[in-house]
ROSE-4610 file (N, C-alpha, C; in Angstrom, 1 decimal, always signed):
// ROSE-4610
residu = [X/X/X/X/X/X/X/X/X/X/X/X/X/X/X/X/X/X/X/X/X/X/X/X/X/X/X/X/X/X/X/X/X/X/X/X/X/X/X/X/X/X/X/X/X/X/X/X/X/X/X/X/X/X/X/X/X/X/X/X/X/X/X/X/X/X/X/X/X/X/X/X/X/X/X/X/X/X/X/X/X/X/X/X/X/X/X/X/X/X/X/X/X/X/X/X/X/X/X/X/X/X/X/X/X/X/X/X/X/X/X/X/X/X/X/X/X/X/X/X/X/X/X/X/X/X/X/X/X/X/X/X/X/X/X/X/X/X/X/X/X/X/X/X/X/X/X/X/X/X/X/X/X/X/X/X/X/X/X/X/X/X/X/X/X/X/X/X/X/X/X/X/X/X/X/X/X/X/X/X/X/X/X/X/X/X/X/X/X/X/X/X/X/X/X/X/X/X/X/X/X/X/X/X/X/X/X/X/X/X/X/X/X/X/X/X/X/X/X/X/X/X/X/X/X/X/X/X/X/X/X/X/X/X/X/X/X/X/X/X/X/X/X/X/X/X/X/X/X/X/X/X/X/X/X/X/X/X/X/X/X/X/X/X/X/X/X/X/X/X/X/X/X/X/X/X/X/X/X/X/X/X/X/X/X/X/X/X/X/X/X/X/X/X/X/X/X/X/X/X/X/X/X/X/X/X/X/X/X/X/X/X/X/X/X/X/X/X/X/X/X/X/X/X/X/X/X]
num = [1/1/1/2/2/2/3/3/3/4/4/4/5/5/5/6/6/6/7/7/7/8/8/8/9/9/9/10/10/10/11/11/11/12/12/12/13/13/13/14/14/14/15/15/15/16/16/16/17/17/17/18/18/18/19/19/19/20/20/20/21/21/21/22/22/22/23/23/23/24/24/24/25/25/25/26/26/26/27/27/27/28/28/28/29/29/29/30/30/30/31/31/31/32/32/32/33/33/33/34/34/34/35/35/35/36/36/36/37/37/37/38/38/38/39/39/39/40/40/40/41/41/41/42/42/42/43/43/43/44/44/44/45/45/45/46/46/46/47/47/47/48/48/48/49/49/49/50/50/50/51/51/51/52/52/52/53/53/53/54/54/54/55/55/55/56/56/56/57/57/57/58/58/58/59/59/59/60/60/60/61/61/61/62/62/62/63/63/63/64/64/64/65/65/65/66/66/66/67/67/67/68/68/68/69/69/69/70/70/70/71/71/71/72/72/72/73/73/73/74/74/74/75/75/75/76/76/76/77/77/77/78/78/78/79/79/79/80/80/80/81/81/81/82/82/82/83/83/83/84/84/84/85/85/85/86/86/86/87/87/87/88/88/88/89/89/89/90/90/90/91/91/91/92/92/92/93/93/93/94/94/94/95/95/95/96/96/96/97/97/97/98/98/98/99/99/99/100/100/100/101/101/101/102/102/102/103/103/103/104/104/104/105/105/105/106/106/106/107/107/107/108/108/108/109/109/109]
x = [+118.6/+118.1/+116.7/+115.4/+114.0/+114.2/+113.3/+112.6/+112.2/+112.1/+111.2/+109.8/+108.7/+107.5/+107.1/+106.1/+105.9/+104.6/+105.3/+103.8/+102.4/+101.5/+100.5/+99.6/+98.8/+98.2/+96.6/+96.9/+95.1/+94.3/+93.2/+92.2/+92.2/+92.3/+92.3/+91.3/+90.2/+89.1/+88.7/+89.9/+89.4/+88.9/+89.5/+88.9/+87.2/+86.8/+85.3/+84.9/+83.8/+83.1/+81.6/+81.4/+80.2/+80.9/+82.1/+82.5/+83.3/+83.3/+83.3/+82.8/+81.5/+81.2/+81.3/+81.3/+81.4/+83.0/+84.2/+85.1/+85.1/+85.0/+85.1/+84.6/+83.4/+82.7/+83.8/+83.8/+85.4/+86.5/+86.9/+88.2/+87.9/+86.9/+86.3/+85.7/+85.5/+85.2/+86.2/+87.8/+88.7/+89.4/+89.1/+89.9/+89.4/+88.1/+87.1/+87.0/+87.0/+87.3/+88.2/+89.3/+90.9/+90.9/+90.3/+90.1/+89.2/+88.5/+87.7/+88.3/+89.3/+90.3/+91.3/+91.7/+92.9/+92.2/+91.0/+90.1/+89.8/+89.7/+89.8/+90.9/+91.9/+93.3/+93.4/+93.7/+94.0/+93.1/+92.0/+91.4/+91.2/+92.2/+92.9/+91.3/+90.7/+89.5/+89.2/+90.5/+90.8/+90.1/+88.8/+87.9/+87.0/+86.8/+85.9/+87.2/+88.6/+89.5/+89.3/+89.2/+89.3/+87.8/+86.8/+85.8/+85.9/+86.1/+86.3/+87.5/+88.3/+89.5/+88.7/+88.3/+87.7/+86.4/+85.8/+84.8/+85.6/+86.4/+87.5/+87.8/+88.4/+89.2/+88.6/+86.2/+86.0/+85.8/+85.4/+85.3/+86.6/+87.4/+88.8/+88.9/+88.9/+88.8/+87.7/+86.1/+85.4/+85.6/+86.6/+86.8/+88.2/+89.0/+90.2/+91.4/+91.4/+92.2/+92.8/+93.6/+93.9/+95.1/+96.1/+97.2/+96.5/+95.1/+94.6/+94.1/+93.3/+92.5/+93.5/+95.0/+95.7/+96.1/+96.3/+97.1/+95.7/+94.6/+93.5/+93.0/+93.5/+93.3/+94.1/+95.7/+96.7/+96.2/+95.7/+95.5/+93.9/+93.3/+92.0/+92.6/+93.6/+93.9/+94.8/+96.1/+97.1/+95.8/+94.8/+93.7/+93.1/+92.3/+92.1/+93.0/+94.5/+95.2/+95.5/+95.8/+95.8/+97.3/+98.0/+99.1/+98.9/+99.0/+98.6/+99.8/+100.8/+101.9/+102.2/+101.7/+101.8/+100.7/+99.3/+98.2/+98.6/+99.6/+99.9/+101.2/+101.6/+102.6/+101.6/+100.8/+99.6/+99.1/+99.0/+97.7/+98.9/+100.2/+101.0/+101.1/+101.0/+101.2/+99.4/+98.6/+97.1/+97.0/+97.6/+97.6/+98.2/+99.8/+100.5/+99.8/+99.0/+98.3/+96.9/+96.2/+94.8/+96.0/+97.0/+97.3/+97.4/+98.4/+98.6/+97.5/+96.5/+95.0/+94.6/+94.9/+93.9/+95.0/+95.9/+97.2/+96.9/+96.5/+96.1/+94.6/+93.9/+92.6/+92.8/+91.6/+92.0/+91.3/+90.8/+90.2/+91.7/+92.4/+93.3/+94.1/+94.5/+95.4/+95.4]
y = [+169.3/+169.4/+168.7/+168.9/+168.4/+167.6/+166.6/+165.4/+165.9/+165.8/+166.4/+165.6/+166.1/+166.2/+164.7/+163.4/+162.3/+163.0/+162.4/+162.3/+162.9/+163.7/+163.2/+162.0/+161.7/+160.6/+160.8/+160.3/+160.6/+159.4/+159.8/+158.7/+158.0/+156.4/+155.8/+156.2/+156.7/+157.2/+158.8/+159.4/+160.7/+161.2/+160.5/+161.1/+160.6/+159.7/+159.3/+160.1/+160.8/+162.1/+161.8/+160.6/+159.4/+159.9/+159.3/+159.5/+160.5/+161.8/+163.4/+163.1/+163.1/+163.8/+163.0/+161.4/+160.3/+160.6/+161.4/+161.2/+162.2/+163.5/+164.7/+164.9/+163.8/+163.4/+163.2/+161.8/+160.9/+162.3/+162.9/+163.5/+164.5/+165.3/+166.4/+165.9/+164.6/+163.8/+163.1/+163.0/+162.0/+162.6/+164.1/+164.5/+163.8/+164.3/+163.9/+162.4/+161.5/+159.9/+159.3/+160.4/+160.1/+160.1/+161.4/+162.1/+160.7/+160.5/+159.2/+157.8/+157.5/+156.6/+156.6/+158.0/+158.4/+158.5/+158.4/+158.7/+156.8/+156.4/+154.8/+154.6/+154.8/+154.6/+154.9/+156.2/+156.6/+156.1/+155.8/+155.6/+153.8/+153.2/+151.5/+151.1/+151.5/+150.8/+150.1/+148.7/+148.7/+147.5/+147.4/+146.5/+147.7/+148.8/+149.9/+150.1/+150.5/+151.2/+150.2/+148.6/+147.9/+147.9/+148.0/+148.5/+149.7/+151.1/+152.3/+151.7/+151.1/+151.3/+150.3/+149.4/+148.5/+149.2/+150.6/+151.1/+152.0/+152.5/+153.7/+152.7/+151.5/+150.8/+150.4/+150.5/+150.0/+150.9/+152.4/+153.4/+154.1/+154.0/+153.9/+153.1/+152.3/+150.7/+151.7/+151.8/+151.9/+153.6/+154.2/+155.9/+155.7/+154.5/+154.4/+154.6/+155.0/+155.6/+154.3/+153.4/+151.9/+152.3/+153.0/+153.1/+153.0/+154.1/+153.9/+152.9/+152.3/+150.9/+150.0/+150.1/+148.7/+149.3/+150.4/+150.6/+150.5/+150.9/+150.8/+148.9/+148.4/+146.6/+146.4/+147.2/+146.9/+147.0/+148.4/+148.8/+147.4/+147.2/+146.7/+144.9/+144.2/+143.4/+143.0/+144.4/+144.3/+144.5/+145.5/+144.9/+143.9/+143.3/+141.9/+140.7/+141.0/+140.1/+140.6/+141.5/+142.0/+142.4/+142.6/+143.3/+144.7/+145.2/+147.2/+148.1/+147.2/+148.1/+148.1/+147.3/+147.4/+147.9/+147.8/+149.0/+150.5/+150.8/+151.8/+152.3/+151.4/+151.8/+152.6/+151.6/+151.7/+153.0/+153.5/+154.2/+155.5/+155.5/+156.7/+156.7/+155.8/+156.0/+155.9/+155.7/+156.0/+157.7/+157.9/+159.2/+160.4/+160.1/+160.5/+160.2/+159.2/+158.8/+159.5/+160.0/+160.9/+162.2/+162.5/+164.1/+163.9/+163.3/+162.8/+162.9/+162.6/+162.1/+163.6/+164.3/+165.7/+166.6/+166.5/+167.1/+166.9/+165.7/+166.0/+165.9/+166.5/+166.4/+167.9/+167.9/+169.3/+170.7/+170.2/+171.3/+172.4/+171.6/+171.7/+172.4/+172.6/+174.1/+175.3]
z = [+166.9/+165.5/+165.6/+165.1/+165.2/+164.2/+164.2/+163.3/+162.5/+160.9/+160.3/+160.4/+160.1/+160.7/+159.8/+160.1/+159.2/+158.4/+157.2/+156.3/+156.3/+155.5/+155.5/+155.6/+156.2/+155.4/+154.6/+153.5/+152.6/+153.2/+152.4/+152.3/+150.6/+150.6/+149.4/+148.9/+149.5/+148.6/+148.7/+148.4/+148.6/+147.3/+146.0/+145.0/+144.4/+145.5/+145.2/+146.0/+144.9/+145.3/+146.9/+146.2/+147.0/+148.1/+148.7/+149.9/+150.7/+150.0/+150.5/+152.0/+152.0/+153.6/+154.4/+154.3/+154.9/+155.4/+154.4/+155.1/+155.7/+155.4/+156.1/+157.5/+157.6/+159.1/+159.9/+159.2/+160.0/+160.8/+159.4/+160.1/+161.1/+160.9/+161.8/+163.2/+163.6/+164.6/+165.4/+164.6/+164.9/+166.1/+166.1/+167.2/+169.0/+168.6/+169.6/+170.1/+169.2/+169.1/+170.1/+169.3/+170.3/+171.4/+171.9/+172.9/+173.7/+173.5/+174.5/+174.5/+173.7/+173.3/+174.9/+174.8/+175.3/+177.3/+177.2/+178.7/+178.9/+178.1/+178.4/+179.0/+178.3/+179.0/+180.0/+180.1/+181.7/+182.2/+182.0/+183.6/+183.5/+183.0/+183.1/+182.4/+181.5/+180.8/+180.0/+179.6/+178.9/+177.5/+178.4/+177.8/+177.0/+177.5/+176.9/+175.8/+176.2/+174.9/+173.9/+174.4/+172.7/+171.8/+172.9/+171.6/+171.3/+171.4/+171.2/+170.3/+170.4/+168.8/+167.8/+168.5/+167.4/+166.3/+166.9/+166.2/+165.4/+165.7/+165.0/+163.8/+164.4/+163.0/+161.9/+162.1/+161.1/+160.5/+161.5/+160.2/+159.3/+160.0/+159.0/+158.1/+158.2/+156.6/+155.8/+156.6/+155.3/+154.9/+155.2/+154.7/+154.1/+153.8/+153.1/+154.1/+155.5/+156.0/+156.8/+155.8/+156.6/+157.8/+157.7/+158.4/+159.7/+160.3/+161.4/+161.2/+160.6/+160.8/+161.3/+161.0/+161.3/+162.9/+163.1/+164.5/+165.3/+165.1/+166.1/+166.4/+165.3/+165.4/+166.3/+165.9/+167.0/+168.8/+169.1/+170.2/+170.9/+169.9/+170.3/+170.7/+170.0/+170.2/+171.7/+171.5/+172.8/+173.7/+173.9/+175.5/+175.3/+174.4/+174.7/+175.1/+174.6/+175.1/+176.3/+176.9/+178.0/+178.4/+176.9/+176.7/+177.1/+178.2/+178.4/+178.1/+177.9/+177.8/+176.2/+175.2/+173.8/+174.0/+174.1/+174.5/+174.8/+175.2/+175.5/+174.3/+173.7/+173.3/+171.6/+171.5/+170.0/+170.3/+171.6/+171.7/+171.2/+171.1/+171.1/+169.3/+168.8/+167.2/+166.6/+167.5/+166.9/+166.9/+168.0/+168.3/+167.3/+167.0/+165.6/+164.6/+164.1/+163.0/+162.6/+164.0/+163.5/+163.4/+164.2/+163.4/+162.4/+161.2/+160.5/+159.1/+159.9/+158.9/+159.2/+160.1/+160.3/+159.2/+159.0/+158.2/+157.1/+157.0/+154.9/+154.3/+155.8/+155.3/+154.6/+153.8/+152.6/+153.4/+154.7/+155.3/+156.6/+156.3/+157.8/+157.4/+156.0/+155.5/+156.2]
């Protein structure tokens, strides 16, 4: 029997019109983001993955989309402490979390 599928997630500010393209940037770029998130990792980079989450997490805060802002703090903190295996474990629910954000953006219908 399958999981049923989690959540959308929105943006707290999706109904400010101000920040339409600022988010629509964000989500139309997030795949790509990941994608160099995920090439940190594999290739053990793990001082490049915590600034690469640490820039994700601020544009998340400032586009409303905190769920990733908090998992990419997570991911940026386990490599500075030099936790790689909670680094690796964040990098699996950042990953569920941009689908997630690409699922309820209003373009992905």
């Amino acid at each position: 029997m399958s999981q049923p599928k989690p959540s959308p997630i929105f943006s707290t500010s999706e109904n400010d019109p101000a920040q339409t393209q600022t988010i629509n940037h964000f989500v139309v770029t997030l795949a790509e983001e990941v994608d160099r998130l995920q090439d940190a990792e594999l290739e053990g980079d793990f001082g490049h993955l915590s600034t690469l989450a640490t820039q994700l997490g601020e544009r998340a805060q400032a586009t409303g989309y905190l769920p990733m802002a908090e998992v990419a703090s997570t991911v940026a903190r386990a490599c500075r402490e030099e936790k790689l295996e909670d680094a690796r474990v964040a990098m699996l629910e950042l990953t569920d979390t941009s689908s997630r954000i690409r699922r309820g953006h209003r373009g992905s219908a």
